[in-house]
C-alpha beads as a LAMMPS data file, in Angstrom:
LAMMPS data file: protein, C-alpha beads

337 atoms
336 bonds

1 atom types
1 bond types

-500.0 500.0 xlo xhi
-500.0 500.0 ylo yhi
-500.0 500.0 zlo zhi

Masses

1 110.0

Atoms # bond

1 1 1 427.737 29.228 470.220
2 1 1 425.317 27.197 468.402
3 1 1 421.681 29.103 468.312
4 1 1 418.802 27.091 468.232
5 1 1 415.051 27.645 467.096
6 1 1 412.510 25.069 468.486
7 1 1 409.567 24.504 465.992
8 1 1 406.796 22.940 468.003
9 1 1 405.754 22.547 471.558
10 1 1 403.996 19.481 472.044
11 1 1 405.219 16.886 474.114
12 1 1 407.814 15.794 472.351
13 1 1 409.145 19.993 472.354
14 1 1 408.824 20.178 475.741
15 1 1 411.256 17.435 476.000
16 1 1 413.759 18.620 473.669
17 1 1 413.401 22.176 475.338
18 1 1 414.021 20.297 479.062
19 1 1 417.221 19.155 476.894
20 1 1 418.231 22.525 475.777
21 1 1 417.763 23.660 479.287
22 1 1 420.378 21.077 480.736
23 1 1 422.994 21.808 478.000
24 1 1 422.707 25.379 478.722
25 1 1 423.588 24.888 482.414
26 1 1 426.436 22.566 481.559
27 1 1 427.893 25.125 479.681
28 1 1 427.657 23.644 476.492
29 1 1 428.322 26.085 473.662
30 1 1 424.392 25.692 472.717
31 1 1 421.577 28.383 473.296
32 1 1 418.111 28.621 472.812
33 1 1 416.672 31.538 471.456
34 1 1 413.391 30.950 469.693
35 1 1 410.511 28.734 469.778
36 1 1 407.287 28.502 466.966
37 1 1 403.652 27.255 467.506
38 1 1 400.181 28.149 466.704
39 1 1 399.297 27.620 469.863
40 1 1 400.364 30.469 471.952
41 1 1 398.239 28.886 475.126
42 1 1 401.580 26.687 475.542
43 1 1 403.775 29.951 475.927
44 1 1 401.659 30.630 479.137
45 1 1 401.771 27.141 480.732
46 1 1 399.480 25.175 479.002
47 1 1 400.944 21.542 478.533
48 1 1 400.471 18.608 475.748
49 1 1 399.898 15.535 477.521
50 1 1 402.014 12.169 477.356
51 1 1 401.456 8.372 477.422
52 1 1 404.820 7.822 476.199
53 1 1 407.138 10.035 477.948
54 1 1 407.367 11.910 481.512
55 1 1 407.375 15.546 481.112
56 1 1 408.780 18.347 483.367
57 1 1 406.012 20.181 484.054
58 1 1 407.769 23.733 484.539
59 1 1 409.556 25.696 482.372
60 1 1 410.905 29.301 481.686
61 1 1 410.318 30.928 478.583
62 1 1 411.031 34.390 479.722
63 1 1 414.203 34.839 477.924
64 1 1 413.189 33.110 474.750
65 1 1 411.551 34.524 471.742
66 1 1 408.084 32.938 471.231
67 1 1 405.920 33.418 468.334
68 1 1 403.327 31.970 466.351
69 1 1 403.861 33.655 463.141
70 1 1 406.468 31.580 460.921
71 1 1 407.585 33.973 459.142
72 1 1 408.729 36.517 462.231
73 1 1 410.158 33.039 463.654
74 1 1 412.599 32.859 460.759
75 1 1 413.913 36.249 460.947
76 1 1 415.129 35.105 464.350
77 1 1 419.056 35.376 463.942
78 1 1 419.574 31.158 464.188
79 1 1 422.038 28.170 463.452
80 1 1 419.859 25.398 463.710
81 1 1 416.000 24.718 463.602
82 1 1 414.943 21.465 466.039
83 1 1 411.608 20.870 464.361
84 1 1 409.186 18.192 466.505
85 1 1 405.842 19.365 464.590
86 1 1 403.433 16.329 463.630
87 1 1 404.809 14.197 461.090
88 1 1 402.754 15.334 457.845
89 1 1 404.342 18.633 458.255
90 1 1 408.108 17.755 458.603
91 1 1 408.589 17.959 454.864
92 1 1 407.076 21.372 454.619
93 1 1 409.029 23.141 457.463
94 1 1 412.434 20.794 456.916
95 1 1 412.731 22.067 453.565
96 1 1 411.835 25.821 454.174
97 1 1 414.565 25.740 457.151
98 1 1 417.462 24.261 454.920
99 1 1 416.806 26.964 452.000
100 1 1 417.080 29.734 454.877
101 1 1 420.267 28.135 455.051
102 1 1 419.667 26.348 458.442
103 1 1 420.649 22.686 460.102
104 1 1 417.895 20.771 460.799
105 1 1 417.458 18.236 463.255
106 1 1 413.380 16.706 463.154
107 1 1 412.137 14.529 464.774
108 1 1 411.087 11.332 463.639
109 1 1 409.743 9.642 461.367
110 1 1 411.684 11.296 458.428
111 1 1 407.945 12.380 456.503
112 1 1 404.921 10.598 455.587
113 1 1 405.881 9.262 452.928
114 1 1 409.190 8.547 451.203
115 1 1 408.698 11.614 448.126
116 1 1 408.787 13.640 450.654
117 1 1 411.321 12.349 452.507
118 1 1 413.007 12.531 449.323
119 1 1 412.970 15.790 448.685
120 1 1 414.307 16.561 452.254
121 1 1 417.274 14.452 451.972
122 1 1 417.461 16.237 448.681
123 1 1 417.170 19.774 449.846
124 1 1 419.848 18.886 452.899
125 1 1 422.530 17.955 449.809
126 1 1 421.523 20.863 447.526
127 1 1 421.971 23.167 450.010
128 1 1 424.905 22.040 451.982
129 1 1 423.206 21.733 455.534
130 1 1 423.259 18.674 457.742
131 1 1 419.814 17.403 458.087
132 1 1 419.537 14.464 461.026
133 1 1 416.329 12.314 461.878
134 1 1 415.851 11.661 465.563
135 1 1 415.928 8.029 465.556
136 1 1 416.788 8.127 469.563
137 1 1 417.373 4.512 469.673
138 1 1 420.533 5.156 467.926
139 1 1 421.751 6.225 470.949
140 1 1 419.681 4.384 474.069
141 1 1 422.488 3.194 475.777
142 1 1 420.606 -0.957 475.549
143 1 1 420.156 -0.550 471.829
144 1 1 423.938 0.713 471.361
145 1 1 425.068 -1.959 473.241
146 1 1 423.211 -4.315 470.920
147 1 1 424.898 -2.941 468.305
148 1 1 428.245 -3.338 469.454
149 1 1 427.561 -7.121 470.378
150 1 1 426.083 -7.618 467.155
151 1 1 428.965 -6.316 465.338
152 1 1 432.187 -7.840 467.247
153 1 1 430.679 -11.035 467.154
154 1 1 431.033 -11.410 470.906
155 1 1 428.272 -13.989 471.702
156 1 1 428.410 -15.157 467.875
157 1 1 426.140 -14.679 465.207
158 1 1 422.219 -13.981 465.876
159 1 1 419.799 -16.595 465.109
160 1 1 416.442 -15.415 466.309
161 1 1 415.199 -11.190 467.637
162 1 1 412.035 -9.968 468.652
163 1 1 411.368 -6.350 469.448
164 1 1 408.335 -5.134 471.106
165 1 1 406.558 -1.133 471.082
166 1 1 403.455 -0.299 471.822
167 1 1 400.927 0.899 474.746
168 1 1 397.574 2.653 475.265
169 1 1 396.159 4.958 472.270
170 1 1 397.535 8.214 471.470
171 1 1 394.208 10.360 472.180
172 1 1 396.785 13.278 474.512
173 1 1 398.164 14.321 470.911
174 1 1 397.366 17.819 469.290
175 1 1 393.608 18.269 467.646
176 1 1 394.366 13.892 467.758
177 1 1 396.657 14.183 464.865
178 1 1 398.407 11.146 465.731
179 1 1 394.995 9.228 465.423
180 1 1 394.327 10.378 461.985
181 1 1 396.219 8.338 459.545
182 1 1 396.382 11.231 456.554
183 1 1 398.617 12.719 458.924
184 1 1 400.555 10.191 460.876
185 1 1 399.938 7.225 459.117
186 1 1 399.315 5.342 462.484
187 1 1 401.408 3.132 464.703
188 1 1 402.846 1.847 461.739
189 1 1 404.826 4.987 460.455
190 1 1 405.282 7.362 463.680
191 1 1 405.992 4.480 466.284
192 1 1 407.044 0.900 464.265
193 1 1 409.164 3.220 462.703
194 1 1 411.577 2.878 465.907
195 1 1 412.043 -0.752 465.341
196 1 1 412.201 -0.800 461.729
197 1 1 415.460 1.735 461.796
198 1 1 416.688 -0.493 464.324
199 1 1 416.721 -3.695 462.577
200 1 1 417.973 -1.989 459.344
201 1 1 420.944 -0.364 461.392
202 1 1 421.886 -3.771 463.166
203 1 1 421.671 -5.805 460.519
204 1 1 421.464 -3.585 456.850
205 1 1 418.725 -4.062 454.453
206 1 1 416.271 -6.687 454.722
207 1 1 415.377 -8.866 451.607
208 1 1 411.638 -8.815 451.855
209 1 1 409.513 -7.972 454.911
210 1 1 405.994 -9.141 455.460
211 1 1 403.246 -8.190 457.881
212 1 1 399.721 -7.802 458.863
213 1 1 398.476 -4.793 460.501
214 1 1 394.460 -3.506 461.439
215 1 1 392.752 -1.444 459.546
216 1 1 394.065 2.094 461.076
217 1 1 397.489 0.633 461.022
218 1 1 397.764 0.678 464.875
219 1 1 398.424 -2.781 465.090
220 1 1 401.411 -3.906 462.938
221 1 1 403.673 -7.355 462.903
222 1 1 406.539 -7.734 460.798
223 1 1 408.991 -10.342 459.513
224 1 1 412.218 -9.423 458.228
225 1 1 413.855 -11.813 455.856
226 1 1 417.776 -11.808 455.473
227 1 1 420.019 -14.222 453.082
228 1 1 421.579 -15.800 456.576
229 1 1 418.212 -16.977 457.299
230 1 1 417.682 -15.265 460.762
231 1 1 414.128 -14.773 462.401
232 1 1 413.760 -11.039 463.024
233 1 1 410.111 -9.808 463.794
234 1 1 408.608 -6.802 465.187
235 1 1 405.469 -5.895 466.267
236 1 1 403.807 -2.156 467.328
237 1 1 400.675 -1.521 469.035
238 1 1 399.035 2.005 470.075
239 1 1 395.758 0.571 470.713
240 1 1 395.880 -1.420 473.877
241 1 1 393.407 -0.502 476.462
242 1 1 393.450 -0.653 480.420
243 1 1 396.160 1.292 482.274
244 1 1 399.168 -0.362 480.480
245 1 1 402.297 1.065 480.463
246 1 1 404.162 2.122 477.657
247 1 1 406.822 -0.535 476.780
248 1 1 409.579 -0.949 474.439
249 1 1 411.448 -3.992 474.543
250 1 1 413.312 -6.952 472.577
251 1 1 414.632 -10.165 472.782
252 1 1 417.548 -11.516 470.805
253 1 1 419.146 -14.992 470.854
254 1 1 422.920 -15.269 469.667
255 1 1 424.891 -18.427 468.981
256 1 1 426.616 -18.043 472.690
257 1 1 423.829 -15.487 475.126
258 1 1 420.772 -14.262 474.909
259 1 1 419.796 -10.096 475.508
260 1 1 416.398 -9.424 477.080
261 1 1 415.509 -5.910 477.526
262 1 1 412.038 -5.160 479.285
263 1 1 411.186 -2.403 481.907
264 1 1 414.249 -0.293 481.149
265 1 1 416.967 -2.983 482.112
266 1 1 419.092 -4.971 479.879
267 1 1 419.892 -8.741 481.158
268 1 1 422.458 -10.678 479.347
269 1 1 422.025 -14.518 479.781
270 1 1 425.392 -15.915 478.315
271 1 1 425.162 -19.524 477.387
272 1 1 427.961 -20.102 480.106
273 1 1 428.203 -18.805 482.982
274 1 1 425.925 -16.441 485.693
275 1 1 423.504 -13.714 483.943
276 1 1 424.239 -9.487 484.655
277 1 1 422.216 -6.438 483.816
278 1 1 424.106 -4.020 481.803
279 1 1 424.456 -1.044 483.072
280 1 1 425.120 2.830 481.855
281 1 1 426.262 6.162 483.034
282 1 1 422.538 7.007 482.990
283 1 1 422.296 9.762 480.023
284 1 1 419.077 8.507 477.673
285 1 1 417.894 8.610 473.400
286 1 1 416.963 12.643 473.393
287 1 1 419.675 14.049 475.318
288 1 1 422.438 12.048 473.638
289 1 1 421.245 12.887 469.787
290 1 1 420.712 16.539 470.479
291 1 1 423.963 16.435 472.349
292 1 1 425.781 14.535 468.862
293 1 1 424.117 16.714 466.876
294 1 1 425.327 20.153 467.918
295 1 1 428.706 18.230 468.288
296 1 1 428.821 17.690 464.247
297 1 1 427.891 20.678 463.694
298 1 1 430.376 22.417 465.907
299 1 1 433.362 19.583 464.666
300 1 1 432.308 19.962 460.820
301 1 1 431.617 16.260 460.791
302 1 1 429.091 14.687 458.537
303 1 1 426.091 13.029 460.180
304 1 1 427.182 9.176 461.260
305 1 1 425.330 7.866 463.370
306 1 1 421.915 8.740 462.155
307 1 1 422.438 9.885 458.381
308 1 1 418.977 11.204 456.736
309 1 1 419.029 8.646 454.118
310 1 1 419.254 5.671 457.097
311 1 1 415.749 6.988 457.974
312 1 1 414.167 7.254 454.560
313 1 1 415.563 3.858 453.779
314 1 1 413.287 2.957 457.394
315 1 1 410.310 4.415 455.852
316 1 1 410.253 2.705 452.672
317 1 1 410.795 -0.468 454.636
318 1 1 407.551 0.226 456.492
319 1 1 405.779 1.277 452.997
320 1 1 406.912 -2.342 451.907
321 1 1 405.253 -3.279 454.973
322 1 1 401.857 -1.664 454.011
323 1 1 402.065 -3.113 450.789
324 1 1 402.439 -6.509 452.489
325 1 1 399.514 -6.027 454.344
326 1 1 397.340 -4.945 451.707
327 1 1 398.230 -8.201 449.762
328 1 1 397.346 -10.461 453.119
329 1 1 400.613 -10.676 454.370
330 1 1 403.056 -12.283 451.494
331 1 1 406.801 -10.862 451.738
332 1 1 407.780 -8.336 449.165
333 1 1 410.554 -5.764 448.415
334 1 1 411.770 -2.539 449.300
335 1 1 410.493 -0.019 447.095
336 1 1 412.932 1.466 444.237
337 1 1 415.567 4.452 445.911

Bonds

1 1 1 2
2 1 2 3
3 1 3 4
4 1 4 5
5 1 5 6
6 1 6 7
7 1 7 8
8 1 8 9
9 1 9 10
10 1 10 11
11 1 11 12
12 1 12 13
13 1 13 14
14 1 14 15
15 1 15 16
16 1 16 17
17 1 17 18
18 1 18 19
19 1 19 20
20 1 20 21
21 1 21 22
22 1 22 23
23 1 23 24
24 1 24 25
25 1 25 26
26 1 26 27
27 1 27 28
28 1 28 29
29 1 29 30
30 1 30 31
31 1 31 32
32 1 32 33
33 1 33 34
34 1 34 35
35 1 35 36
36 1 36 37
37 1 37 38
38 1 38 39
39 1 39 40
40 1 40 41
41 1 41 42
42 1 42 43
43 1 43 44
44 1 44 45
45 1 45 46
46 1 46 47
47 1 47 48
48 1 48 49
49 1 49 50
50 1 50 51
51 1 51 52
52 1 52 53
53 1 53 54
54 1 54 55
55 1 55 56
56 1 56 57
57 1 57 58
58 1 58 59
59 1 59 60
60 1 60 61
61 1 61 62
62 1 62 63
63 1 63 64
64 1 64 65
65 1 65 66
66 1 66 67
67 1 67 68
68 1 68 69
69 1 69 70
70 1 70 71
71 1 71 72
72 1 72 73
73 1 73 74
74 1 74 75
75 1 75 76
76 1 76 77
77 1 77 78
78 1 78 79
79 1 79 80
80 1 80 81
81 1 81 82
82 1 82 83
83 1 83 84
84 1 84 85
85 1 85 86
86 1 86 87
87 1 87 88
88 1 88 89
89 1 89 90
90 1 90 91
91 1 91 92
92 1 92 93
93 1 93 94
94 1 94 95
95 1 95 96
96 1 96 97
97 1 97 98
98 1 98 99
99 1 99 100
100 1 100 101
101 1 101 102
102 1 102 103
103 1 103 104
104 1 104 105
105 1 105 106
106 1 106 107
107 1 107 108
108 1 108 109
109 1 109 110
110 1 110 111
111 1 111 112
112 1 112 113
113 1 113 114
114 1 114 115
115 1 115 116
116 1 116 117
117 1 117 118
118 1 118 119
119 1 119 120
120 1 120 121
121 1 121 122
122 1 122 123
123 1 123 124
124 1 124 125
125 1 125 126
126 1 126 127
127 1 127 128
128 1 128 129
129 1 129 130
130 1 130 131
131 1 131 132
132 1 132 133
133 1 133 134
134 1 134 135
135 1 135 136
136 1 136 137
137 1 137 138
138 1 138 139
139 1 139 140
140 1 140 141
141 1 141 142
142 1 142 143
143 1 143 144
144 1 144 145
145 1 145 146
146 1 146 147
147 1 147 148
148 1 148 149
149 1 149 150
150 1 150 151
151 1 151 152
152 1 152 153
153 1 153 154
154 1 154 155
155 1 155 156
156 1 156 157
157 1 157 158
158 1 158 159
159 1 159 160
160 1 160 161
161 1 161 162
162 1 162 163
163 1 163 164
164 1 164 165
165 1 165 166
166 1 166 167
167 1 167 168
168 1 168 169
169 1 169 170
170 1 170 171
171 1 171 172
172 1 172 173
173 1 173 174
174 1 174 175
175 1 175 176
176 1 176 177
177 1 177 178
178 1 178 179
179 1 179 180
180 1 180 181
181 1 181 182
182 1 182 183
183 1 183 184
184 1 184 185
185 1 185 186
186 1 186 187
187 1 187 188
188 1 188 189
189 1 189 190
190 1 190 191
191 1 191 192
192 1 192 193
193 1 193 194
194 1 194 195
195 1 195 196
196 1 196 197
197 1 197 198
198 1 198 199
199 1 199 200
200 1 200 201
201 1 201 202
202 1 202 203
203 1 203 204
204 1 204 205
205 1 205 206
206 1 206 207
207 1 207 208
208 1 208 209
209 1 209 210
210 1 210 211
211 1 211 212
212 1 212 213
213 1 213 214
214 1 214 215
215 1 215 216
216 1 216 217
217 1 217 218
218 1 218 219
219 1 219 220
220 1 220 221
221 1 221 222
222 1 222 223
223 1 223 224
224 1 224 225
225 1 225 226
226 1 226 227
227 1 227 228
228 1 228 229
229 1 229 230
230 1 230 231
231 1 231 232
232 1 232 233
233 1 233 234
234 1 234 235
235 1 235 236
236 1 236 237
237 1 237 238
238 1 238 239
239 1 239 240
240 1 240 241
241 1 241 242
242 1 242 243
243 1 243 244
244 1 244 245
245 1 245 246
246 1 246 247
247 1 247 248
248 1 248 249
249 1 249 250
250 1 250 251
251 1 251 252
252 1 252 253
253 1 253 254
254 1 254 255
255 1 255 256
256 1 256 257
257 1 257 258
258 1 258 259
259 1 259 260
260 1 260 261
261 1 261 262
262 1 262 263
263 1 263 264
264 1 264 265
265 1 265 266
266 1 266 267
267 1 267 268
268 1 268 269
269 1 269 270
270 1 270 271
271 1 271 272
272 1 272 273
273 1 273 274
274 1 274 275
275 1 275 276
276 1 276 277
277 1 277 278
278 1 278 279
279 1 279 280
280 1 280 281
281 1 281 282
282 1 282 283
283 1 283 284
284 1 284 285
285 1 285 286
286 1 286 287
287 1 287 288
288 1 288 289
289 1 289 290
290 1 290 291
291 1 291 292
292 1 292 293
293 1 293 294
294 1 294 295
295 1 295 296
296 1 296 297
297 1 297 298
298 1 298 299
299 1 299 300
300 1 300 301
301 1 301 302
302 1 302 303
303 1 303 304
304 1 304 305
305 1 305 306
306 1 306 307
307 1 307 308
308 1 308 309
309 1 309 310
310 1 310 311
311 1 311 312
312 1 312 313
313 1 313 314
314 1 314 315
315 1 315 316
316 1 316 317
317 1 317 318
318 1 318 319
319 1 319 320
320 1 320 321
321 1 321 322
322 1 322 323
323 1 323 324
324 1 324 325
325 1 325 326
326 1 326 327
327 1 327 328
328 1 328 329
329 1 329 330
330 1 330 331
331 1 331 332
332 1 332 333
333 1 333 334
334 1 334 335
335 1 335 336
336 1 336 337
């Protein structure tokens, strides 16, 4: 039985809790048993709102240990730490859980910047723990199916791919951390991010990348440039105003089809023949990482799918980005590892 302590309970906590919840009734060998915040109002029913996700707006923390003193949260008898704080504090409490000799699995991105990303990759090897960012694309059923098209070869080799983030501004999140750049370092680090990992994990290292994003880095397109001399861009916007939905999406042209994902459904156009949607068994991101997660840990198995150096790789590729920007937009290089 894998026990779990929950660091944070913001939106994105209250989803992974909702996750906990369902493995516990399916009788997975998982259990939650503690949860930390400084806010104690959200132990009594107060909720963090969402633009980005749907949240279930009950839950019962009777048989769970709350507190919002750390250090009586880390006397809590635990396996694993889940930790979905705001991103300028994932170092801190990434590094503090490994050295209590704890598994981490935190949300994404990695850190704020790549030192400390760094030094929790670092702290995750020196201390024998598995450490996993929650890239959730990884495993969204459209994006995995991407991945396996991309590498069989199926429709050919890919020529052209856009993918698309962004919707309204983030003004729901905590004391608006996520509007402060100091400690999210805007659209371009805590939601590009998504894209960035994506490209890098369907097609490895890009060259040079260039882009152009506003001034509080809630605007952000990128180019990607690869030896083959494919088109891959990306673009990310939290700043969009009006009641717009939230929308993640791409577009990618092979030799032989092309993939459209928009609104949740996947559409293959082959070059030959009558289009289809691609469909799943229904299970989303969230549920399936936690899920592979505990699974490692239970198996022994080193982190695959989404190894902690994957994701700091993803945030130097978005500090290369910056960089771009601040020099009008010309391509450069990923930073030194």
């Amino acid at each position: 039985m894998i026990k779990v302590g929950l660091v944070g309970l913001g939106s994105m906590g209250r989803t992974h809790l909702d996750v906990y919840a369902r493995l516990e009734r399916e009788g997975f060998p998982i259990k939650l048993v503690a949860v930390f915040d400084i806010d104690e109002r959200k132990f009594n029913g107060a909720t963090q709102e969402s633009n980005l996700i749907e949240l279930n707006p009950e839950y019962d923390l009777s048989k769970i240990n709350t507190y919002t003193d750390a250090e009586l949260f880390y006397k809590e008898e635990m396996d694993m730490v889940d930790i979905t704080l705001p991103t300028f504090l994932h170092d801190t409490f990434t590094i503090r859980s490994l050295n209590k000799g704890l598994h981490v699995l935190c949300e994404k991105p990695i850190a704020l910047d790549s030192d400390r990303g760094a030094s929790m990759v670092e702290a995750a090897a020196a201390t024998g723990k598995s450490l996993m960012i929650g890239h959730c694309l990884r495993f969204w059923p459209e994006y995995e199916y991407l991945k396996s098209v991309v590498d069989s070869g199926e429709f050919g080799k890919v020529k052209a791919a856009n993918f698309y983030r962004g919707g309204n501004e983030p003004g729901w999140s905590y004391e608006n951390w996520m509007l402060q750049v100091d400690k999210s370092g805007g659209a371009l680090v805590d939601l590009h991010i998504h894209d960035v990992d994506m490209i890098n994990w369907l097609f490895g290292e890009p060259e040079a990348v260039s882009a152009l994003c506003s001034e509080n880095y809630d605007i952000v397109s990128a180019h990607f440039r690869y030896p083959d001399g494919k088109i891959i861009q990306a673009q990310g916007d939290l700043s969009l105003p009006g009641e717009v939905p939230f929308e993640m999406s791409y577009r990618v042209h092979l030799d032989k089809a092309t993939l459209v994902f928009k609104y949740g459904q996947l559409t293959v156009y082959p070059a030959e023949g009558a289009s289809w949607v691609y469909e799943h068994a229904g299970d989303l991101g969230v549920y399936r990482e936690i899920k592979y997660f505990a699974e490692r840990l239970i198996s022994g198995e080193a982190i695959a799918t989404s190894p902690p150096e994957a994701s700091l790789l993803a945030l130097r590729i978005v500090e290369a980005e910056r960089r771009s920007s601040s020099e009008g937009g010309q391509f450069v290089q990923i930073g030194d590892r």
